[in-house]
C-alpha positions in Angstrom: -141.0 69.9 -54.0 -138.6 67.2 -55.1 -136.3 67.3 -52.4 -139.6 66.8 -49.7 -140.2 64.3 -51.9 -137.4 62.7 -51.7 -137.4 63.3 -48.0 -140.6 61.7 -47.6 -139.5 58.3 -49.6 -136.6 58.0 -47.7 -138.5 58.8 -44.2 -141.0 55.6 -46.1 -137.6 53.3 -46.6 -136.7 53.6 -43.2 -139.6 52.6 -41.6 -140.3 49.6 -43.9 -136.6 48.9 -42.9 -137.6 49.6 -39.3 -141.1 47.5 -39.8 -138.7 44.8 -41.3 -136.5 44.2 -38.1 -139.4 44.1 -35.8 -141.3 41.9 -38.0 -137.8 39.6 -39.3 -138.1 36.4 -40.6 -135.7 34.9 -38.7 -135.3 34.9 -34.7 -132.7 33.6 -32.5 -133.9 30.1 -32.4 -130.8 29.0 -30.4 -130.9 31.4 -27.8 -134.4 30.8 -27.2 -133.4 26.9 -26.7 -131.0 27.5 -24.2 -133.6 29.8 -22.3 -136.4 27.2 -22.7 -133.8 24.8 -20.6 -132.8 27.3 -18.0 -136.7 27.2 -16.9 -136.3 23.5 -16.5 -133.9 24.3 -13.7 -135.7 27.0 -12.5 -138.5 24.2 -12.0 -136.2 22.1 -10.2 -137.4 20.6 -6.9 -134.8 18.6 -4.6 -131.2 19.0 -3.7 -129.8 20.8 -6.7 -126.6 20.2 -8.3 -123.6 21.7 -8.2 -123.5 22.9 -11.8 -127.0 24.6 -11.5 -127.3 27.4 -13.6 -129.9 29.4 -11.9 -128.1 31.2 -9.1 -131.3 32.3 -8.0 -132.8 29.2 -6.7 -131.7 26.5 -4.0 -132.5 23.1 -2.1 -136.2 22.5 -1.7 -138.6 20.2 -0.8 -136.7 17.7 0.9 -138.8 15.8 3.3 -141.3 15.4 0.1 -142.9 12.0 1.3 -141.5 11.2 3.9 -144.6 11.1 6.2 -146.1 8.5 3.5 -142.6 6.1 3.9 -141.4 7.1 0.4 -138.5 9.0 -1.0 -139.9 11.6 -3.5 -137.4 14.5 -3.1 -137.2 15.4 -6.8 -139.0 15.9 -9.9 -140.0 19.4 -11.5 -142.7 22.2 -10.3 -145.6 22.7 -11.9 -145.9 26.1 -12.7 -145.5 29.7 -10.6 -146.6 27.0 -7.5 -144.8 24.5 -5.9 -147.0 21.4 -6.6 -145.7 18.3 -8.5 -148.8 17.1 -10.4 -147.7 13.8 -11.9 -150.0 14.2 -14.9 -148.3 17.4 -16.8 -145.1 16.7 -15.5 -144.9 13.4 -17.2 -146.3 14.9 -20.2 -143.6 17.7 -20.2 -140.7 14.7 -19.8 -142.5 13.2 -22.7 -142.1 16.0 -25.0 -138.8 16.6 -24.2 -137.8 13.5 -24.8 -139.7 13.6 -28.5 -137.7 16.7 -29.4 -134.4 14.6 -28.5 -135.8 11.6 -30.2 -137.0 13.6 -33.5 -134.4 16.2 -33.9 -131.5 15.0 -31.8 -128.8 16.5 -34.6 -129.9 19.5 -34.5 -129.9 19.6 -30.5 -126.2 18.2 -30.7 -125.1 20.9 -33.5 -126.5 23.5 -31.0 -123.9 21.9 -28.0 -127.8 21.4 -26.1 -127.7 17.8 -25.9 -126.3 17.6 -22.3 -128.8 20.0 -20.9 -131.8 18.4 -22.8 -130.2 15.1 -21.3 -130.7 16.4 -17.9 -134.0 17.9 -17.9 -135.5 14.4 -18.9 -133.7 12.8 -16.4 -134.3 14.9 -13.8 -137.9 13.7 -14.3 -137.3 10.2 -14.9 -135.2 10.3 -11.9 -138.3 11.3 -9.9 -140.3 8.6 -11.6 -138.2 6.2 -10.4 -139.0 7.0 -7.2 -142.4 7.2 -7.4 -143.0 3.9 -8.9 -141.7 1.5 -6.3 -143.6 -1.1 -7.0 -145.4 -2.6 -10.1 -148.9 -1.3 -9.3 -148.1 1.4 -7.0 -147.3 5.3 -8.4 -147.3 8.4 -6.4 -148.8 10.8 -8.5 -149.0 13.9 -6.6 -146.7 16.0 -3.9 -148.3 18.5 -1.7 -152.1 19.3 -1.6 -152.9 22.3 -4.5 -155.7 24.1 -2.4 -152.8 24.5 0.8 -149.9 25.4 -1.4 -151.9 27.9 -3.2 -153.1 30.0 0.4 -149.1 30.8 0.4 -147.5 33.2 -2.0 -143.5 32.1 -0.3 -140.4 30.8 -2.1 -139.8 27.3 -2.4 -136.6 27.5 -0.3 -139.6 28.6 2.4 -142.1 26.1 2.1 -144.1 26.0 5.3 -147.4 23.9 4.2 -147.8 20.3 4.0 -146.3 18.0 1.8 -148.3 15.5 1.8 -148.4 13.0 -1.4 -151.0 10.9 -3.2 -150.8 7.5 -5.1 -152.1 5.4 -6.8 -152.5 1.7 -6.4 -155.4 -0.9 -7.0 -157.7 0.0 -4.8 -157.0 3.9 -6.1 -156.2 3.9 -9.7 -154.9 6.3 -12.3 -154.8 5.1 -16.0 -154.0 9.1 -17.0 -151.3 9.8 -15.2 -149.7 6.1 -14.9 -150.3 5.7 -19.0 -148.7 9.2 -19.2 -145.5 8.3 -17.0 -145.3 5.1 -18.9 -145.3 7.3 -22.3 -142.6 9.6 -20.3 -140.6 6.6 -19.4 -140.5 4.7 -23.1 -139.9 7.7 -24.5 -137.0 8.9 -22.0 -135.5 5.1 -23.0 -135.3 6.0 -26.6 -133.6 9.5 -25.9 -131.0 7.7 -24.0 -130.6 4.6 -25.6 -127.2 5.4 -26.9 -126.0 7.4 -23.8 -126.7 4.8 -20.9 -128.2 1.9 -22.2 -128.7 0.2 -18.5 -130.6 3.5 -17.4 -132.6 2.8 -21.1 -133.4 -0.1 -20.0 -134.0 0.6 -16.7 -137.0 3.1 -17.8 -138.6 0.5 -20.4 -139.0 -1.8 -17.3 -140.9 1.0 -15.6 -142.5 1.7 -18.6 -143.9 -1.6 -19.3 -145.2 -2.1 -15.5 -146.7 1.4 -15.7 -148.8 0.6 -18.7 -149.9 -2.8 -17.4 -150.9 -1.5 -14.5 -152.9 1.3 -15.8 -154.7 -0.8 -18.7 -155.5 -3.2 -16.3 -156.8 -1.1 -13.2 -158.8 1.7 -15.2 -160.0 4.7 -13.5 -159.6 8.6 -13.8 -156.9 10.2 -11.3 -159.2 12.6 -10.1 -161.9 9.9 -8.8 -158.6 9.2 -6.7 -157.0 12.1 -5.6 -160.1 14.8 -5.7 -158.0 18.1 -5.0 -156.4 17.6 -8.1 -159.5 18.4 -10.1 -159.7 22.4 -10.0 -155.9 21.9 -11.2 -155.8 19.3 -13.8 -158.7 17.8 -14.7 -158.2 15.3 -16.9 -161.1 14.2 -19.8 -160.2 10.6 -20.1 -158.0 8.1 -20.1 -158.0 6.1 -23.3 -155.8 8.8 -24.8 -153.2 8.5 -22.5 -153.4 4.4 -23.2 -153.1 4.4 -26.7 -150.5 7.2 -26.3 -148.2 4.9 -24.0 -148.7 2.2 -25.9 -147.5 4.3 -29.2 -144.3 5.1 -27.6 -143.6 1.4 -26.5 -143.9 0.1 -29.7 -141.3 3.1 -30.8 -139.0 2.0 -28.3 -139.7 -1.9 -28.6 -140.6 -2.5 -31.9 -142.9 -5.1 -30.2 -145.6 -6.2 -31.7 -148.4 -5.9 -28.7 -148.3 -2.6 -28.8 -148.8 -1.8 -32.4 -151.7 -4.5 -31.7 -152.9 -2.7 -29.2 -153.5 0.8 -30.7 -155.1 -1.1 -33.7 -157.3 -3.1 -31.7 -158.3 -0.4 -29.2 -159.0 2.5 -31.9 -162.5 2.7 -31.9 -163.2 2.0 -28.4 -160.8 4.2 -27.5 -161.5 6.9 -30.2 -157.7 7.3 -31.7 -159.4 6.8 -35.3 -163.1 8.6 -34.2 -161.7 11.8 -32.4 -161.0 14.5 -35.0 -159.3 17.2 -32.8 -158.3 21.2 -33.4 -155.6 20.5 -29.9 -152.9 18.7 -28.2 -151.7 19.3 -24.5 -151.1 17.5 -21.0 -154.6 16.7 -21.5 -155.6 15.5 -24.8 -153.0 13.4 -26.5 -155.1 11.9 -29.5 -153.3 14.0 -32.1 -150.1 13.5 -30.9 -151.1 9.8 -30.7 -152.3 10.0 -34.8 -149.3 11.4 -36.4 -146.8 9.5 -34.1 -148.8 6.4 -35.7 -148.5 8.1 -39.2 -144.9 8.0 -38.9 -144.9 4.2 -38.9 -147.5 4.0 -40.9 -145.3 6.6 -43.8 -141.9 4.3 -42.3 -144.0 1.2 -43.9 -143.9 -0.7 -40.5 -147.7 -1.2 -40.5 -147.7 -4.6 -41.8 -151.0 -6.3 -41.1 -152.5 -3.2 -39.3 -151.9 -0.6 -41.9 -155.4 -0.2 -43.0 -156.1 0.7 -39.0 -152.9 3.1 -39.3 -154.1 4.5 -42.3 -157.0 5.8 -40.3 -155.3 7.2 -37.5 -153.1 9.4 -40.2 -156.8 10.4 -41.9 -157.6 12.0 -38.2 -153.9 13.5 -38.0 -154.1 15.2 -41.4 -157.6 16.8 -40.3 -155.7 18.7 -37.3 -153.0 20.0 -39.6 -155.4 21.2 -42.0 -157.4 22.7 -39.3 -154.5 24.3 -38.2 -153.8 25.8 -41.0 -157.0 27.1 -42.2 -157.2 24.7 -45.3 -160.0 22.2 -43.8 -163.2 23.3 -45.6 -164.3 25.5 -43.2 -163.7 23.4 -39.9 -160.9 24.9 -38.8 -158.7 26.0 -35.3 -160.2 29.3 -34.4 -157.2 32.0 -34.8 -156.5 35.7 -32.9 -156.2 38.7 -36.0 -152.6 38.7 -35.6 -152.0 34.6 -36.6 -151.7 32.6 -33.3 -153.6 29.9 -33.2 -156.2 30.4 -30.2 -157.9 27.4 -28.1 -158.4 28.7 -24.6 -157.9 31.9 -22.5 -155.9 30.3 -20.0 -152.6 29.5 -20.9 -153.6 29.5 -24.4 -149.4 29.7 -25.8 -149.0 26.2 -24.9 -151.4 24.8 -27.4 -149.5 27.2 -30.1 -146.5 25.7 -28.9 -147.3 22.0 -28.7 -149.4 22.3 -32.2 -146.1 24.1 -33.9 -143.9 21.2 -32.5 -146.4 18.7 -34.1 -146.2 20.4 -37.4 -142.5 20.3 -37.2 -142.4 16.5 -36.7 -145.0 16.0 -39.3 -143.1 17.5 -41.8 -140.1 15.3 -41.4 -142.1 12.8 -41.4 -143.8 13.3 -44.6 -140.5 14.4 -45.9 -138.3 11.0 -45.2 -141.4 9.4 -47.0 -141.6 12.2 -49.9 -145.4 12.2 -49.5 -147.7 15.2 -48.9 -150.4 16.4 -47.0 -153.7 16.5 -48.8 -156.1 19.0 -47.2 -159.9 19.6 -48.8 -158.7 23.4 -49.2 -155.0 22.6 -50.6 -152.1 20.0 -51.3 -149.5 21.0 -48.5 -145.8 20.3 -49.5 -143.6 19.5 -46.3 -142.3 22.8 -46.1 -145.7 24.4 -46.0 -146.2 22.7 -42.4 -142.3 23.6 -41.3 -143.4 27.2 -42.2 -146.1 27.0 -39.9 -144.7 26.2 -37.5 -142.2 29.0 -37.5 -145.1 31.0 -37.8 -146.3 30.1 -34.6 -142.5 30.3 -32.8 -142.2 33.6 -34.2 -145.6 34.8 -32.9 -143.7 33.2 -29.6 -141.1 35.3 -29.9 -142.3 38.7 -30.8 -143.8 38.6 -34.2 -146.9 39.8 -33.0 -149.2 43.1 -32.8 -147.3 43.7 -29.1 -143.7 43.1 -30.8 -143.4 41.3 -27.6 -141.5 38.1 -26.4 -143.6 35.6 -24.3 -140.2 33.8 -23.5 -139.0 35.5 -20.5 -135.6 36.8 -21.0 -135.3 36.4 -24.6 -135.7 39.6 -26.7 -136.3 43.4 -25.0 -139.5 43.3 -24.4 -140.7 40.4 -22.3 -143.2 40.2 -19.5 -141.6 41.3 -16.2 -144.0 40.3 -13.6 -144.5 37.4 -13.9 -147.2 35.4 -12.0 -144.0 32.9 -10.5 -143.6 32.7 -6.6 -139.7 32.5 -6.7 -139.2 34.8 -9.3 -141.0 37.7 -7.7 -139.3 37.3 -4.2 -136.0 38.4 -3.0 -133.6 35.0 -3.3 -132.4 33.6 0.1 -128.8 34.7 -1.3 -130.5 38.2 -0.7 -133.1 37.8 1.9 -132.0 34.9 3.7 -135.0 35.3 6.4 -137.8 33.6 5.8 -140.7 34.9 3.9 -144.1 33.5 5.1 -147.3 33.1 3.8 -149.3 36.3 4.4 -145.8 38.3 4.0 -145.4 36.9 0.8 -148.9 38.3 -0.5 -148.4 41.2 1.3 -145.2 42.5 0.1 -144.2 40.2 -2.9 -147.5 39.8 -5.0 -148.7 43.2 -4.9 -145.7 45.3 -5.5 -145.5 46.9 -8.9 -142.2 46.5 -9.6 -140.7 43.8 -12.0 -139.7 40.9 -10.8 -136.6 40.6 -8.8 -135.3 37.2 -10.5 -135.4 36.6 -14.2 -136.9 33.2 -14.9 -135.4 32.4 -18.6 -137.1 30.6 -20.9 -140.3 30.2 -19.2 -143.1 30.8 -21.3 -146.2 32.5 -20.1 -149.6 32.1 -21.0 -149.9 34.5 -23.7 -152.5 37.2 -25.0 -156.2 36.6 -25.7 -158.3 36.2 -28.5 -157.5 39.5 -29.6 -154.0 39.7 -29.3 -154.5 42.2 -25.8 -152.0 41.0 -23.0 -151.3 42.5 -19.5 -148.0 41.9 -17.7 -149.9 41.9 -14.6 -148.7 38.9 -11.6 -152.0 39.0 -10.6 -153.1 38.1 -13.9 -152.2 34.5 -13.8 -154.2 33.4 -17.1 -151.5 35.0 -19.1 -148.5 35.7 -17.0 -147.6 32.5 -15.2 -145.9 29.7 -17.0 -145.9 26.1 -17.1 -143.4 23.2 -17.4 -146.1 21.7 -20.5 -146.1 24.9 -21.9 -142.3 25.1 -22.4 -141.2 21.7 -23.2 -142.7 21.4 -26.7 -139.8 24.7 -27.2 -136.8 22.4 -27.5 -137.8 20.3 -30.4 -139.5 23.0 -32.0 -136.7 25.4 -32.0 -133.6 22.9 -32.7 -135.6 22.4 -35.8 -136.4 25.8 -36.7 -132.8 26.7 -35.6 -131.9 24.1 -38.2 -134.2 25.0 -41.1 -133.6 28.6 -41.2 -130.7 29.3 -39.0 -130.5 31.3 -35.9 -128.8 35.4 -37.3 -131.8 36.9 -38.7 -132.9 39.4 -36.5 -130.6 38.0 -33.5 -129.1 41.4 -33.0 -132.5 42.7 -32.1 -133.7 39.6 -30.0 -130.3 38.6 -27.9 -129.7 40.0 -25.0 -126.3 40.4 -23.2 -125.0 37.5 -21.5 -126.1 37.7 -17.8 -124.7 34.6 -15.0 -127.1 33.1 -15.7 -126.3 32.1 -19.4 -122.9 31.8 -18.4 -122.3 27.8 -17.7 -119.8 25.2 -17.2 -119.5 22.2 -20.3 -122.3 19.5 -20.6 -121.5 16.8 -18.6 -123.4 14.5 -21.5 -121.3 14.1 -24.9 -121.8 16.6 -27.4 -122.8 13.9 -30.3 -124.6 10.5 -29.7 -121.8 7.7 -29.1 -121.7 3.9 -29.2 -121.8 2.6 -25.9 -118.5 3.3 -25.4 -117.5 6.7 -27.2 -113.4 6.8 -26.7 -112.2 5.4 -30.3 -109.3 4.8 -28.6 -110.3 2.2 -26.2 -110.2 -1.5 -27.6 -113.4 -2.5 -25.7 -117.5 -1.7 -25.7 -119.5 -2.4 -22.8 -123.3 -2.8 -23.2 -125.6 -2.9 -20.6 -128.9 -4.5 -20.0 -131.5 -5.7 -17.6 -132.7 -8.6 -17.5 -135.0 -8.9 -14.2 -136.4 -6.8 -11.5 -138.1 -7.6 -8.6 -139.6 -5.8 -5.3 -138.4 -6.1 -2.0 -139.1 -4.0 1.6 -140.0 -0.9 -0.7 -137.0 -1.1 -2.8 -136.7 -1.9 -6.7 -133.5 -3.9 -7.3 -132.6 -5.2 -10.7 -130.3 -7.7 -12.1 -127.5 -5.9 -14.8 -125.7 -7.7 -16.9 -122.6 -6.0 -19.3 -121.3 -7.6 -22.2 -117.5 -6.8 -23.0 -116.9 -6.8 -26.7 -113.2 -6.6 -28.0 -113.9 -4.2 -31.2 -109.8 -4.0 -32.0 -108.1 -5.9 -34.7 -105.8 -7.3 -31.6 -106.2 -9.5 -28.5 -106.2 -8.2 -25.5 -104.7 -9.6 -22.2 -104.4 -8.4 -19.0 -107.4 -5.9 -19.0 -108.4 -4.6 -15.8 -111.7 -2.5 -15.3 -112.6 0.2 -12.7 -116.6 0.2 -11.4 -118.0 2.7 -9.6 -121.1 3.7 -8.6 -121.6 0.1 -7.7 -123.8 -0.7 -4.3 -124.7 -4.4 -4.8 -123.0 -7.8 -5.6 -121.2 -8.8 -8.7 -120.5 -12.2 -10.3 -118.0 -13.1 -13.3 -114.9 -10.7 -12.5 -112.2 -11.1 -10.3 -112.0 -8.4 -7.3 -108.1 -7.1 -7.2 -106.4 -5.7 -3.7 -107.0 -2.3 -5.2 -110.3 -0.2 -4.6 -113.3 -0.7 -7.3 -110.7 -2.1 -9.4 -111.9 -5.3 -11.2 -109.7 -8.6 -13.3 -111.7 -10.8 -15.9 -111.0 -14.4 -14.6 -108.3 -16.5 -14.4 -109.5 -18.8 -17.1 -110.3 -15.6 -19.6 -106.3 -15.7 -20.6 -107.2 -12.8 -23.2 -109.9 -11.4 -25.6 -109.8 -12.4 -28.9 -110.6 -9.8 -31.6 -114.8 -9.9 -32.0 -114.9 -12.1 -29.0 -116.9 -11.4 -25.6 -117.6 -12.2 -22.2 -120.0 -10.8 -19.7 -120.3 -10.3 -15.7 -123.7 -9.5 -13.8 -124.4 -6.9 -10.4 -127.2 -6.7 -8.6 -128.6 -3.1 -7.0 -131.2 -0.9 -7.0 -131.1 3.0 -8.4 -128.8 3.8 -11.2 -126.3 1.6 -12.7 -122.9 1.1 -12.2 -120.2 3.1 -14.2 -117.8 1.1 -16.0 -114.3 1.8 -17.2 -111.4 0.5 -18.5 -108.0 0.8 -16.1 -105.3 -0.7 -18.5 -104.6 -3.6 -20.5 -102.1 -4.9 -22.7 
């Protein structure tokens, strides 16, 4: 009797043990970053570059606009389709650029930075393009009903492409107030990586909120097939939220006047909301206006702030049950729950706002004060990861909705190029009706692993069928995923990435395997190499519109930062496509003199030269000196 009951205690410790690792409290948090990015390349539309991690995909979409007289090759996917719709793609540059923004350390610790760095840009590239002039943005590339009779690879694409703006006659506040949001946003992320490309966006920016306070209308009134797709439910969110983020990366006071003076017409301080998403910003908008409220940079609108944080704490305590009975409906096995379609990416963009929050209220040692309970800082942190971890297989499935991460991860997913043969493989093409017919109703897994890409998740009950054809829960989105790399640099950070790794990370495939960032792994002055006696910064200081093309005017300031003078320095430019006043061309190719009369740089002292050209800047560097 006493050895079955010893039997029978230890046959109990091993399955608490067992229960344990399946139910950890900690998950790789850094693998699931670096999956979360690979998606962003999976997503990538254009002429893809050479260090492209995803073998899988290739060039696409390259006459995108040309029948409308504009260049929009570029810019990400939507979801398992092949549309660009403006709205949740500017949203999903927005939020990647927060996670920088917020928890840029942690990013850097992680060696992410570089990849992080190209996802936005890859987006703010494409926005570049689509705003070519002041009032003018394309907001949409190829028509959803067309691309959706076709079930082909993007390599393949047979249907139209055309595109849809907007302009004064046709306006957008949504999706131009969200771009300007992307664009301020995407300035402050790279503010100390390429300060004339910062600058370069906060021009864009600023135009892009003028012109969509000034011409108001809904995008859908303008481009009607977008409706069935992305219907937005108003604008004034996506106004104050623009205006937010161009006071972050202004520190002007219009803006901050602008979300003081427009918060009751535009209900920032009346909405009370259980949700944020491409769609309804006004919680993100309220704690992003806590935080400079909590900073004490309200100054004569601080009773207005003080409002919008009253609405911010009501969707943290709703989130986390402790609101007096109003609070966001839940599934029995803890994930918050706001919609059967696609519901992960309200878990996932609430869990992010938590995790911001929190540092927020942390840096100002305050608290959150909920009619059910006085939340410390941590308590929101830990909700956060209760919501990632649900992500990540803390749930009654034990499953991952990350594809790729962990061992048990949905395998068909609803995701054109990932359920077709690549062109590496099949290089014939794979047509429409083919497509449907062989691709989307096999029932075997996907051929091509899309990492990272998180799916739509299970339903109010925690049921969820990796089914292709069940597209409410098995296809992903780029606005579901990009609240992921904030949200796990931080967790990563907090409670460290070992855990219950050994259970959750795979074996390196080619996919994972990838050359060095080609962004620094820490955030440098304008000019990282210590060893260099000079610092270039880089500014704009006008812009202007001319046959369809955007030029601006650069101007770089050369600082001497050594203890010595310098003489003799020469400087090599490249990238550089316009003309340039205030150095002396040499004999030798891109290789550039300061002037005659410049006999040599004193310690502290300075000089500056201008260019003129449209796209990117120049590149500076230095070529010797004595």
């Amino acid at each position: 009797m006493g050895s079955l009951y010893c039997s029978c205690i230890a046959l109990l410790l091993v399955l608490q043990a067992s229960r344990c690792i399946a139910w950890g409290n900690e998950y790789n948090y850094a693998d699931a970053l670096d999956k979360s990015l690979l998606f962003f390349e999976a997503q990538r539309s254009g002429h893809l570059p050479q260090n492209q991690r995803v073998k899988w995909r290739a060039d696409s979409g390259l006459t995108d606009g040309f029948k409308q007289g504009v260049d929009l090759v570029g810019g990400y996917y939507d979801a398992g389709d092949h549309v660009k719709f403006g709205l949740p793609m500017a949203y999903s540059v927005t939020m990647l650029a927060w996670g920088v923004i917020d928890f840029g350390k942690e990013i850097m610790k992680l060696n992410q930075m570089g990849h992080a760095l190209a996802a936005i840009k890859w987006g703010t590239d494409y926005f570049i393009k689509a705003h070519p002039q002041p009032n003018v943005l394309w907001a949409e590339a190829r028509d959803g009903d067309s691309d959706h009779y076709c079930w082909e690879r993007a390599e393949d694409m047979t249907t139209s492409r055309t595109a849809f703006k907007h302009d004064t006659s046709n306006p957008g506040s949504d999706v131009a107030a969200e771009t300007a949001a992307a664009m301020a946003a995407a300035a402050i992320a790279f503010k100390h990586y390429n300060s004339s490309y910062s600058n370069l966006l906060l021009v864009h920016s600023k135009q892009l909120f003028s012109f969509a306070d000034q011409f108001r209308g809904l995008s859908i009134r303008s481009i009607p097939n977008t409706e069935k797709f992305y219907k937005s439910s108003g604008y004034e969110d996506e106004l104050l939220w623009a205006a937010a983020w161009l006071y972050q990366a202004t520190g002007e006071d219009y803006y901050l006047k602008y979300v003081a003076d427009n918060a009751v017409s535009m209900g920032g301080t009346g909405w009370a909301v259980n949700q944020f998403s491409w769609d309804n910003k006004y919680a993100a908008v309220q704690i992003l206006l806590s935080k400079v409220l909590l900073e004490g940079g309200g100054g004569a609108y601080t009773s207005t702030l003080k409002h919008y944080q009253t609405k911010a704490d009501y969707f943290a305590c709703a989130c986390q049950q402790k609101n007096d009975g109003y609070n966001v409906p839940m599934t029995p096995g803890g994930l918050l729950y706001i919609n059967q379609w696609n519901n992960l990416q309200y878990a996932a963009s609430a869990a992010f706002l938590h995790a911001a929050y929190s540092q927020y209220l942390s840096a100002a040692n305050a608290v959150l004060n909920c009619p059910d309970a006085k939340l410390q800082p941590q308590d929101l942190l830990n909700f956060a990861k209760s919501q990632a971890d649900y992500i990540l297989g803390k749930n009654p499935k034990s499953m991952s909705y990350i594809v790729g991460y962990g061992q048990n991860y949905p395998v068909q997913v609803h995701h054109r190029g990932a359920s077709i043969d690549p062109i590496s493989a099949l290089p014939s093409p794979v047509g429409c009706v083919q497509g449907y017919e062989e691709w989307y109703r096999r029932p075997e897994k996907n051929p091509n692993v899309i990492y990272g890409a998180l799916v739509g998740g299970p339903n109010k009950n925690d049921e969820f069928k990796d089914e292709r054809d069940n597209y409410e829960q098995t296809e992903p989105t780029i606005s579901g995923t990009a609240s992921l790399l904030g949200l796990f640099s931080k967790l990563s950070s907090s409670y460290g990435s070992s855990g219950a790794a050994s259970n959750h990370q795979e074996t390196p495939t080619s996919n994972t395997n990838y050359p060095q960032s080609s962004y620094p792994k820490e955030a440098p002055m304008p000019n990282p190499t210590s060893s260099m006696p000079v610092e270039f910064y880089h500014s704009i200081t006008d812009s202007w519109t001319a046959r369809r093309m955007s030029y601006y005017r650069h101007r770089v300031t050369i600082k001497n930062t050594s203890q010595k003078s310098i003489k003799n320095l020469r400087l090599k430019i490249e990238n550089l496509s316009g003309s340039l006043w205030g150095l002396t061309p040499t004999q030798e190719k891109n290789i550039y003199e300061l002037p005659k009369w410049i006999k040599e740089l004193k310690p502290g002292s300075e000089c500056k030269f201008v260019y003129v050209q449209g796209g990117p800047q120049a590149k500076v560097l230095v070529q010797s000196y004595n």
